[in-house]
N, C-alpha and C positions, 0 to 999 in steps of 0.2 A: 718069285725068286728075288726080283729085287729088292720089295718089300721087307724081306728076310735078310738081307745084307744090309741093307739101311739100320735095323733092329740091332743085329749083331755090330756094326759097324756105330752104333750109338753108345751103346752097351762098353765097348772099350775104352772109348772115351770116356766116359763118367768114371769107369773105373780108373784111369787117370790122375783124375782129378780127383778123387773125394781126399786123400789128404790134406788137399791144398784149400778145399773146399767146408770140413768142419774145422770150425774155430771154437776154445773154448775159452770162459774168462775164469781166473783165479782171485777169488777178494775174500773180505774175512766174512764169514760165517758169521752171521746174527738170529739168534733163535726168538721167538715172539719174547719170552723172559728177560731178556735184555732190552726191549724197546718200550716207549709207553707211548702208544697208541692211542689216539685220539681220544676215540672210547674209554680207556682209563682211566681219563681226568675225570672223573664224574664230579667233584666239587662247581669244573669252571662249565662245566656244561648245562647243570640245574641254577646255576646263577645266573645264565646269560639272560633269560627268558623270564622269569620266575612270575607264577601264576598264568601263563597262557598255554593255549590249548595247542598240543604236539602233534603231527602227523609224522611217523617214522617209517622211512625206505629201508627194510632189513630184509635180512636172509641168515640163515645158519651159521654165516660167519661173522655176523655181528656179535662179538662176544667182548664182555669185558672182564678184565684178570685186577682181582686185590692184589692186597698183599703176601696174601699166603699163595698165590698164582694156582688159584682156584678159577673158574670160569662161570659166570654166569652171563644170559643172552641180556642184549643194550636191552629190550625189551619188557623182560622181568623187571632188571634192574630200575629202571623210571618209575615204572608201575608203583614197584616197593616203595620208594621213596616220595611216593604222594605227584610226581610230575603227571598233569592230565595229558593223560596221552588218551587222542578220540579214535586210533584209526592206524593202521599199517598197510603201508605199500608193497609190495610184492614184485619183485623181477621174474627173468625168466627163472624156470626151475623152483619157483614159490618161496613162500617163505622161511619152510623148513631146508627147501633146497632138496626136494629127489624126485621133479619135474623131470621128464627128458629133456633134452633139447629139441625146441618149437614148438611142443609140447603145451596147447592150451591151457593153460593155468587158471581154474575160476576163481570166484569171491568168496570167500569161507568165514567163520570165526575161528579165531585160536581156541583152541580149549583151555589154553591155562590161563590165560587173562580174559576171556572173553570179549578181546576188542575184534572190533571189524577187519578182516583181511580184502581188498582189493589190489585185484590184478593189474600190473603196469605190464603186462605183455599181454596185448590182445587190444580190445576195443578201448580202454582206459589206457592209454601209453601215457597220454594228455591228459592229465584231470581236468576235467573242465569246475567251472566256477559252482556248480553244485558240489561236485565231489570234495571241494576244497572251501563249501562254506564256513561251516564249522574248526575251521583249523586258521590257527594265528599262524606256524613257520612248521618248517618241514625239516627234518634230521633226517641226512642222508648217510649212511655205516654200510657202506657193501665191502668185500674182500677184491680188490679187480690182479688183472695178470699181465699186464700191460700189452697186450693187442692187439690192435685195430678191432679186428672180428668176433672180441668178447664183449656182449652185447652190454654190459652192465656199463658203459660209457655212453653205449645207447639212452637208456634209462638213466642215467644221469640229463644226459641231454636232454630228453624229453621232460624230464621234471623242474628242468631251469627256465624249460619258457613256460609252461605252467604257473610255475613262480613267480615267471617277470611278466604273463598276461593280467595274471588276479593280485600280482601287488603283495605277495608273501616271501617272507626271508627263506635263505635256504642256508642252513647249520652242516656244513661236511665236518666229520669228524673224518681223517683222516689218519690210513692205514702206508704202511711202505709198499712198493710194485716191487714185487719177486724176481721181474725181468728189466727193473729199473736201472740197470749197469751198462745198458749200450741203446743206441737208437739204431735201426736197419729196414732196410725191405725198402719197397716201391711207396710211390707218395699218392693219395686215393686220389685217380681222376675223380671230380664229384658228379660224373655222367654217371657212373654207377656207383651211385648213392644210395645204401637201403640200411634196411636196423643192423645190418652185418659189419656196418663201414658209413658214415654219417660226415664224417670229415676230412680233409685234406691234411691228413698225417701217414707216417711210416707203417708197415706191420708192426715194427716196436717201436712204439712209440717214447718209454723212457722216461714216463712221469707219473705221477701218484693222482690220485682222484680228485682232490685240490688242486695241484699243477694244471690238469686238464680243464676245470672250471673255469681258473684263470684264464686260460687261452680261448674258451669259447667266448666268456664275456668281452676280453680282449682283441680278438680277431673279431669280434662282431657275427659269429657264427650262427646265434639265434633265428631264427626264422622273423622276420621283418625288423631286424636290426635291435631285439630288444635286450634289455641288459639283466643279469638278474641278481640282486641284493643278497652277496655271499657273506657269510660268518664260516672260519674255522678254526679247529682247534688241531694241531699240528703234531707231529708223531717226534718225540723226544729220544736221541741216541741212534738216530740214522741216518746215512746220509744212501749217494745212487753208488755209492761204490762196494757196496754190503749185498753180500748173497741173504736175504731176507728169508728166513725158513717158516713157514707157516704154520700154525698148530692144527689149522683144518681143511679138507678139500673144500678149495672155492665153488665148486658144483659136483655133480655124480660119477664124471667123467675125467675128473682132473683126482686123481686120487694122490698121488706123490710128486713129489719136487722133482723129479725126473720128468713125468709127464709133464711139468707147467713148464722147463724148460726146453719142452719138446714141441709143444703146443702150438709155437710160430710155425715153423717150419714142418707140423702133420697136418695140421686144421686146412690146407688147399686141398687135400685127399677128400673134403667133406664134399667139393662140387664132381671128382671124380667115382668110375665104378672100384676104388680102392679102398677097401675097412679100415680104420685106425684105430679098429680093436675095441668099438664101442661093444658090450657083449661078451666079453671077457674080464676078468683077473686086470687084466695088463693096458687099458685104454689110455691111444694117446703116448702110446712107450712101445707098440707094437703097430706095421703094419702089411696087408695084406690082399689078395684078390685071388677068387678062382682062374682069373686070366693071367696071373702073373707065372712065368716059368724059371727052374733054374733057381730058385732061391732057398734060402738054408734054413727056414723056420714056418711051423703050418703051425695057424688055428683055426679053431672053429666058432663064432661068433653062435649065443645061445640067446636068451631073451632072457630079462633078470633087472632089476629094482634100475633106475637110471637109464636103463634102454631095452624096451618093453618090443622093440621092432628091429635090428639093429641091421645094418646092413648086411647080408649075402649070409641070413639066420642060419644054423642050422647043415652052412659047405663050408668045406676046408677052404680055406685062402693061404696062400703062398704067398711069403714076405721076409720080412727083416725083423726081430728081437732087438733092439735098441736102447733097453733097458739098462744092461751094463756099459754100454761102450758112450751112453751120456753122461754114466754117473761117475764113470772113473777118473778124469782128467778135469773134475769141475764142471760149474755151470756149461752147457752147450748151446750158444748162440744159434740164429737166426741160419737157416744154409736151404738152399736151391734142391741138395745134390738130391734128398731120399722122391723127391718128385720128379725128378729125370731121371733117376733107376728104375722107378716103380714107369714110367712112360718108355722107357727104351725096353723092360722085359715083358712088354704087356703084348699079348700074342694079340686082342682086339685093338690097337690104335687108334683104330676109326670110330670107338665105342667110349674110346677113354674119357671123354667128358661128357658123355651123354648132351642129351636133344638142349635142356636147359641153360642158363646163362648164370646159374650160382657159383660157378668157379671162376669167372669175371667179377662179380660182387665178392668176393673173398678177398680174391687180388688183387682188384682196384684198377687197375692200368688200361684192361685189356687190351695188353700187347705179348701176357707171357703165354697165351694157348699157342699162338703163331708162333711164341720162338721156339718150343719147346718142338713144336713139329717140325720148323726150320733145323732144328740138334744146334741151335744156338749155345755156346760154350755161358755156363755161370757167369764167367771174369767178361764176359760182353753185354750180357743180361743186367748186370749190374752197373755197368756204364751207364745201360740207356735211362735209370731210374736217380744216377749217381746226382746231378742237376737236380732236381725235384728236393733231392733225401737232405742235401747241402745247405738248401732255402730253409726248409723244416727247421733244423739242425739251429740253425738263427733265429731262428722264428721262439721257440721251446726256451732259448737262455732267458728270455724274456718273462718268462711265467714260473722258474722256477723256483722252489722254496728250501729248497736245501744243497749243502753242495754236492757239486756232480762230480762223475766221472772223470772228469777232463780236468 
């Protein structure tokens, strides 16, 4: 019985608060056609190097737009143009990009250009000095979303000390961050450090994939203090106060602007027994669980191209539809609340983060399981991370390359 009034007695309170608790931002709408994207420049990109041998970090969204704002992949395009490219890098979710998430990725060929594919998720994170004889610099073109826990800052990371071990440049053609208008969240202890979370930054962190190179070389972040020899070419017509609209899903799960601005505040659901709709239409814009009661929206998670396993296959989950209520009022920031709804209606509590410790590596702090079970209020939760977020905050004006928000 008590257990049951603590539930219900949590429950009101969040309902309280979430007014005061989702925050949106309103800035001007910039569609990929309006910016020119690193990638774009292809003149100053075949000049920098000219006649050495390319290693290129891509994925699906490495795409470059003419002038007729046609698209062709960075990939083709060098190829075409006579640049020796020996070899591509692959992140999570592969090259083409419809990996699941964690999802072993092997070594393949492309079939259209027939160059080598290896995998930088898995045993290759590191190229070591064989994988990287052959290659004079490495071009780096990924899509990121600005969140701690998307790993493609991982693989950034991992391929700058690679870089700065074996003595090779690394070329960021840089892209705008979609979630590049605010910084928020907790600051990552680096006791729980893994490929999910690697640095001492926010969940939003509020900078572009250049931005964040800068600060690894700059804070000295490398693994044995090593520095690694950066070139880039900078995104033209944007700045961090621009809702940046992307022309493609960054990966299989992130399908709409809705979901990448969702993204911060569903992605802790990933170390709980709650679905956020991998398996669905809706991933990432919906969430769910057979233990959740009381709430206004069911689905059923199926198995399907991007998530071949998905959590809780196959049973209805009871949750929330968050599809329109992020899209209506603008961008939707960083917010606590749908993970202390989804913990206050959850009829197993004691079940809610299961046996493992991935919902601390999401988080970074490990201090918000305990508050959440305390029914520690958002506006106090946010105090205890507010120190840390402030430091960051200084830290970030330092590295930055376009103007900000502020």
């Amino acid at each position: 019985m008590k257990k049951i009034l603590a539930i219900l007695v949590f429950t009101v309170v969040l309902g309280s608060l979430s007014a005061q608790s989702l925050q949106y931002y309103k800035g001007p709408i910039v569609r990929d056609t309006m910016v020119l994207n690193g990638a774009d420049n292809i003149p100053n990109i075949t000049g920098l190097f000219p006649g050495k041998r390319a290693a290129v970090v891509a994925n699906q969204t490495s795409l470059v737009r003419n002038q007729y704002n046609t698209y062709t992949h960075l990939v083709d395009t060098l190829v075409s143009l006579g640049v020796p490219v020996v070899k591509i890098f692959a992140p999570e979710h592969g090259f083409r990009g419809m990996g699941d998430a964690g999802e072993h990725i092997k070594d393949s060929i492309d079939a259209k250009t027939g160059k080598k594919i290896i995998s930088l998720y898995g045993k290759n994170a590191k190229p070591d000095s064989a994988v990287l004889a052959d290659v004079d610099y490495v071009i780096f073109d990924i899509q990121d979303v600005g969140a701690r826990f998307y790993t493609y800052i991982s693989t950034l990371t991992d391929m700058m000390y690679a870089c700065a071990k074996y003595n090779k440049e690394l070329l960021i053609l840089d892209r705008p961050n979609p979630n590049g208008f605010y910084v928020d969240g907790a600051v990552l202890d680096t006791t729980y450090r893994s490929f999910v979370g690697m640095h001492a930054v926010p969940v939003v962190h509020g900078m572009t994939i250049a931005e964040f190179a800068l600060m690894i070389n700059g804070e000295h972040w490398l693994k044995d203090s090593l520095t690694c020899k950066l070139t880039y070419i900078l995104v033209d017509y944007w700045n961090h106060k621009m809702m940046y609209q992307l022309p493609i899903a960054p990966s299989p799960n992130l399908k709409t602007m809705e979901a990448i601005y969702l993204y911060p505040s569903l992605c802790f659901f990933e170390g709980t027994n709650v679905s956020v709709g991998r398996g669905t239409a809706t991933p990432f814009e919906v969430y769910g669980s057979p233990f959740l009661k009381n709430m206004p929206y069911t689905f059923t998670p199926k198995s399907m191209v991007g998530s071949k396993k998905p959590m809780h296959m196959d049973v209805a989950c009871h949750g929330e539809n968050l599809r329109y209520s992020a899209a209506k009022d603008g961008a939707l920031k960083y917010s606590l609340f749908f993970l202390m709804n989804a913990y206050g209606h959850n009829i197993k509590p004691d079940e809610f983060f299961g046996k493992s410790t991935f919902f601390e590596k999401l988080e970074g702090s490990g201090l918000l399981r305990q508050q959440l079970k305390d029914m520690v209020s958002e506006e106090d939760i946010r105090k205890s991370w507010q120190p840390a977020l402030d430091n960051f905050k200084q830290i970030r004006k330092k590295y930055l390359l376009y103007p900000d928000f502020e």
